[in-house]
C-alpha positions as CSV (number, residue, x, y, z in Angstrom):
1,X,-75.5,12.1,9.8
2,X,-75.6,8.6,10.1
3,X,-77.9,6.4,12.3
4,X,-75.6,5.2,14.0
5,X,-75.0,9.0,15.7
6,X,-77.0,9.0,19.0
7,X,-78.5,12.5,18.5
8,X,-79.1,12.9,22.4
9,X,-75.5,12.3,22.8
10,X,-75.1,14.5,20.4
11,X,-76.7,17.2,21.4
12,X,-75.4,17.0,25.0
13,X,-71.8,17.0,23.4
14,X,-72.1,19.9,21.4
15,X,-74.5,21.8,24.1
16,X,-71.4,21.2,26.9
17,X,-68.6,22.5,24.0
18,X,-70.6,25.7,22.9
19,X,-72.8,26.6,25.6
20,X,-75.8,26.9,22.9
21,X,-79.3,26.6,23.4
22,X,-80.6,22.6,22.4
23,X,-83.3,24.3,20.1
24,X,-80.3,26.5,18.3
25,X,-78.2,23.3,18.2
26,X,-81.3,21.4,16.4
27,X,-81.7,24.0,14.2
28,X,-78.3,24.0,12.7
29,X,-78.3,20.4,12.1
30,X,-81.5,20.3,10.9
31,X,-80.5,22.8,8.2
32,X,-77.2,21.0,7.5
33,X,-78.1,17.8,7.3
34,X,-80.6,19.0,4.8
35,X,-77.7,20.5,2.3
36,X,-75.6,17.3,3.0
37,X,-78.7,15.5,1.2
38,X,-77.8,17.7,-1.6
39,X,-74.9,17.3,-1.6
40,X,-73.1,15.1,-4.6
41,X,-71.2,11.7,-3.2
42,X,-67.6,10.9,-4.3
43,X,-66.7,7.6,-6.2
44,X,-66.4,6.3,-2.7
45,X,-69.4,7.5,-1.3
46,X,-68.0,10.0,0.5
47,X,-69.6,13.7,0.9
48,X,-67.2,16.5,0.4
49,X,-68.8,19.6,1.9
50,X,-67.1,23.5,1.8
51,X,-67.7,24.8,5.4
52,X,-67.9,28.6,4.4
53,X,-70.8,27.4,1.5
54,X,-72.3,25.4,4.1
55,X,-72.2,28.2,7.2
56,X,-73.9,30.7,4.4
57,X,-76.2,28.0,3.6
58,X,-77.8,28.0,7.5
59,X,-77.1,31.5,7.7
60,X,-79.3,32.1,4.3
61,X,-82.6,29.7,6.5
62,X,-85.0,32.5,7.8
63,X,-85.3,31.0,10.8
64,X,-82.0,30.9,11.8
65,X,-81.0,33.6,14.4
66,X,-77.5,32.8,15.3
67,X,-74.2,34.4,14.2
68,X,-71.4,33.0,11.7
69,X,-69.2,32.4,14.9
70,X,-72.0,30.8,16.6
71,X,-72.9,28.4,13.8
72,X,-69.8,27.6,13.4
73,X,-68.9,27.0,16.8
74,X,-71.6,24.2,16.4
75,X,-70.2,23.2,13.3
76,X,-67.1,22.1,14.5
77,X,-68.5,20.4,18.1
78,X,-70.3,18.0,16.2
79,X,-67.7,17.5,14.0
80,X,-65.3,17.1,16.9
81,X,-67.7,14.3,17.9
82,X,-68.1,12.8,14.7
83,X,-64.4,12.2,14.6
84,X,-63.7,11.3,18.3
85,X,-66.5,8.5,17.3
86,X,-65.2,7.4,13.8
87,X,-67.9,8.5,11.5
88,X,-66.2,11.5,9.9
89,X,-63.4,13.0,8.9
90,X,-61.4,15.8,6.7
91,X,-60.0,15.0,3.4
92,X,-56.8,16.3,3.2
């Protein structure tokens, strides 16, 4: 994520879409936001990111507790808000 993302906004966004607990919500996008930094860039600078690898990625962190659905439930909230605010998108 970028710093321009206002994580409370965030948070609130993806908490009102998924009905998940904030401390579940953290979780996952503590743990993706880790792989993303992993992740290789494009020539354009662009991260292109396989949401089954990444869903088994969080699902793989110990501490995680949630389901596939779950996790990607979140997945796709944030993204949904990502997009709705400009910052991401999918690459056809």
């Amino acid at each position: 994520m970028t710093a321009s993302v206002n994580e409370q906004e965030l948070l609130q966004f993806i908490m009102g879409k998924t009905k998940a607990e904030p401390k579940q919500i953290e979780l996952v996008l503590k743990h993706e936001k880790a792989y993303i930094a992993k992740a290789e860039q494009g020539s354009k600078g662009a991260v292109d990111i396989d949401s089954d690898d990444l869903i088994d990625h969080i699902l793989g962190r110990p501490d995680v507790k949630l389901s596939e659905l779950a996790v990607d439930t979140i997945l796709e909230a944030e993204m949904e808000y990502l997009m709705k605010n400009g910052m991401a998108g999918y690459i056809d």
